[in-house]
N, C-alpha and C positions, 0 to 999 in steps of 0.2 A: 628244674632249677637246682635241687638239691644233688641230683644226678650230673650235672653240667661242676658243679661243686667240688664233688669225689672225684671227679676226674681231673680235672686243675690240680688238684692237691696231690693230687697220687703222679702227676704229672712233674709238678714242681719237684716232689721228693726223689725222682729218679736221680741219676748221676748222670751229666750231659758228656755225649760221645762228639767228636769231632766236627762232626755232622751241625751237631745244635750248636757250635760257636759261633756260627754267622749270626750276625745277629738279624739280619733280616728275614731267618725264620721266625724268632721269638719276635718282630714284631709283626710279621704274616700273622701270628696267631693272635697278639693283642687285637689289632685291626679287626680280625673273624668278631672278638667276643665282644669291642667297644660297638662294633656293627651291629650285633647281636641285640646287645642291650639297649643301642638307638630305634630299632624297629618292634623291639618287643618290652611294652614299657611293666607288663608281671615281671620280668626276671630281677629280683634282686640280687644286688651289687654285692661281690662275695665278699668283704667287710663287713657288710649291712649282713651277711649270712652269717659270720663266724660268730659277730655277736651276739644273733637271735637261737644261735642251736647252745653256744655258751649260759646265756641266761636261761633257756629252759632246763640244761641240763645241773644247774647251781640252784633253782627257784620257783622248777615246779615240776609238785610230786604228786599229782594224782591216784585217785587211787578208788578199786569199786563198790559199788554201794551192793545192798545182800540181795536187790532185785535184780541186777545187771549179773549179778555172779549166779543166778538161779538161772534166769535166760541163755547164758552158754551152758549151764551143767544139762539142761531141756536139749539143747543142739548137740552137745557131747553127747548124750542117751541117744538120741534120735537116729546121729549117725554111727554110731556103736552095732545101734539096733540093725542099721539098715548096711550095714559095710560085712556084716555076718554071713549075709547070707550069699555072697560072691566068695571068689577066691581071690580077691586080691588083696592089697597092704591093708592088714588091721589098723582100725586107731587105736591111740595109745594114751595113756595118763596124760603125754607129754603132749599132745594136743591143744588140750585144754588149759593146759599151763601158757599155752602160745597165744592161745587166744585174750588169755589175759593179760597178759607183755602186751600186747599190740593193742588192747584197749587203751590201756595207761598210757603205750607210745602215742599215739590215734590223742590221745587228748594234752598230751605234751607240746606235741607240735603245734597246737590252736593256744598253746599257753593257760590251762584250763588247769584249774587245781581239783576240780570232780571228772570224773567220766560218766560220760550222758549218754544219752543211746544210741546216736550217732557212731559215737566211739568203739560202744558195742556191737552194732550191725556192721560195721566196717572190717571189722577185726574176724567176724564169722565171717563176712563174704570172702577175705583173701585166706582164708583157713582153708573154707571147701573147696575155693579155684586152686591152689596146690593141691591139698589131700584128691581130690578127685582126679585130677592131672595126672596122681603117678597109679590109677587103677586101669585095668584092664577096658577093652575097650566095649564091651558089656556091662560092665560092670558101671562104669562112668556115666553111658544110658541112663542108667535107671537112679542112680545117684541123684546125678541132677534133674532128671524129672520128680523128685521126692523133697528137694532142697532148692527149688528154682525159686519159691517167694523168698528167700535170703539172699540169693545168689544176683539178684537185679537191682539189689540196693546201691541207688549212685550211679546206674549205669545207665549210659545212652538208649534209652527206647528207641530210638529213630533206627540206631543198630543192632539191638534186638529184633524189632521188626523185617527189617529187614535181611537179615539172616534166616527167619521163619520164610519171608516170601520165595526167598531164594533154596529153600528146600524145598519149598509147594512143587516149583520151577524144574530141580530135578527130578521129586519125584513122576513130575509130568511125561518127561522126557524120557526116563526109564521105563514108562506106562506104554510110551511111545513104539517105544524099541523092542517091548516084549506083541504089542500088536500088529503093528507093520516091518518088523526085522530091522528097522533103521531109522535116525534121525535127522540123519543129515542133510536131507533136502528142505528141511524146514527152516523158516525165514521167522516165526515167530511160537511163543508158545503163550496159551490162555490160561489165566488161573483165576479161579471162583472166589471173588472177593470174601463170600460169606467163608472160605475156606483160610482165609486167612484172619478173617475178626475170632474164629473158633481158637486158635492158634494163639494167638496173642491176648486171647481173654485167659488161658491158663498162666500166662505172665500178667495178669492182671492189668491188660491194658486194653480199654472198653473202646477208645475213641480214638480210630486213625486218621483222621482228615488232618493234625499234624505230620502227618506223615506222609501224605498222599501229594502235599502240597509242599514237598522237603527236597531239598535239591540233592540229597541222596538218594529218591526216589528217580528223581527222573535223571540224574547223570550216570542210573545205572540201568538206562535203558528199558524202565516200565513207563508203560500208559495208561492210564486209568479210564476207562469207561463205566460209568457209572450207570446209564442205559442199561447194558447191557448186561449190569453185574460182574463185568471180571475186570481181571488188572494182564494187562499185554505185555509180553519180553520181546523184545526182539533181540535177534540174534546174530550174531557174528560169526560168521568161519573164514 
């Protein structure tokens, strides 16, 4: 929404080329966004938006308390400590300073005159998915296996999981390829259920039967047997 926003605005302000005088491109695009907003009844009306980012940024000043400011200075140490010992981008002072801008922003946007924890876990999570993004590709490994209970805050388990499954899957396949020379004549591949609750218990998630029962699960071509103990890929060539 806010993103659909910036771009209207950044749209509107351009200078219209020849091109844009018809006017039946500008209302091609009205038509896209009254469409828009008729089938997606979340999007708020950018009126109803210029208002709401105007009164936060006039009427609310949040700001953190000396427990939330400890909680990132523990994460700032943490990963200080833990970014040393790679060769890639140091953190820096200006980190932490970031993390507290986006606290504050993080509870601005809820219209909140405190920042709550919420606020604060939100603001670590998109800290480390940038800072880890620009490290090496070792170095990122071990990062987020070191920062993965912050780093899941908010975020779809169903595609967490699922991404774990989907490594089980290659690593099966490369298992494959180093024992028989090849994979390609295979029509499916097995993976040990108990191998994937291990995996997802370090992300702190004990119970898949959401998961198992998730139409991301099965519109990407696993089966579950339960019998049997494994979870079935089939596969495509």
């Amino acid at each position: 929404m806010l993103a659909q926003f910036v771009v209207d605005s950044h749209f509107n302000s351009q200078s219209k080329g020849p091109y844009l005088e018809d006017r039946s491109v500008a209302n091609s695009q009205d038509d896209v966004q009254a469409s828009t907003r008729q089938t997606d009844p979340e999007i708020i009306p950018q009126e109803l938006l210029k208002k709401y980012l105007t009164y936060a940024k006039l009427n609310v000043f949040p700001r953190l308390h000396d427990a939330d400011l400890d909680k990132l200075t523990q994460v700032y140490a943490e990963l200080r400590r833990e970014s040393s010992h790679g060769q890639g981008v140091p953190i820096a002072v200006r980190h932490i300073e970031s993390m507290i801008r986006m606290s504050e922003a993080h509870a601005r946007m809820h219209l909140r005159q405190h920042v709550i924890q919420e606020d604060v876990d939100m603001a670590i999570r998109v800290l480390l998915d940038s800072f880890i993004s620009t490290q090496k590709f070792g170095v990122q490994k071990a990062l987020q296996k070191s920062f993965k209970r912050y780093m899941i805050f908010k975020k779809d388990f169903n595609a967490i999981v699922l991404h774990l499954l989907r490594v089980l899957v290659k690593d099966a396949l490369h298992f494959e390829e180093i024992a028989s020379g090849s994979s390609t004549n295979l029509s499916y591949v097995d993976v040990k259920i108990e191998d994937l609750q291990n995996k997802a218990l370090d992300y702190g998630i004990s119970d898949l039967k959401a998961f198992f029962n998730s139409t991301e699960f099965s519109n990407a071509n696993f089966e579950l047997d339960e019998a049997r103990g494994i979870i079935r890929h089939r596969l495509g060539h």
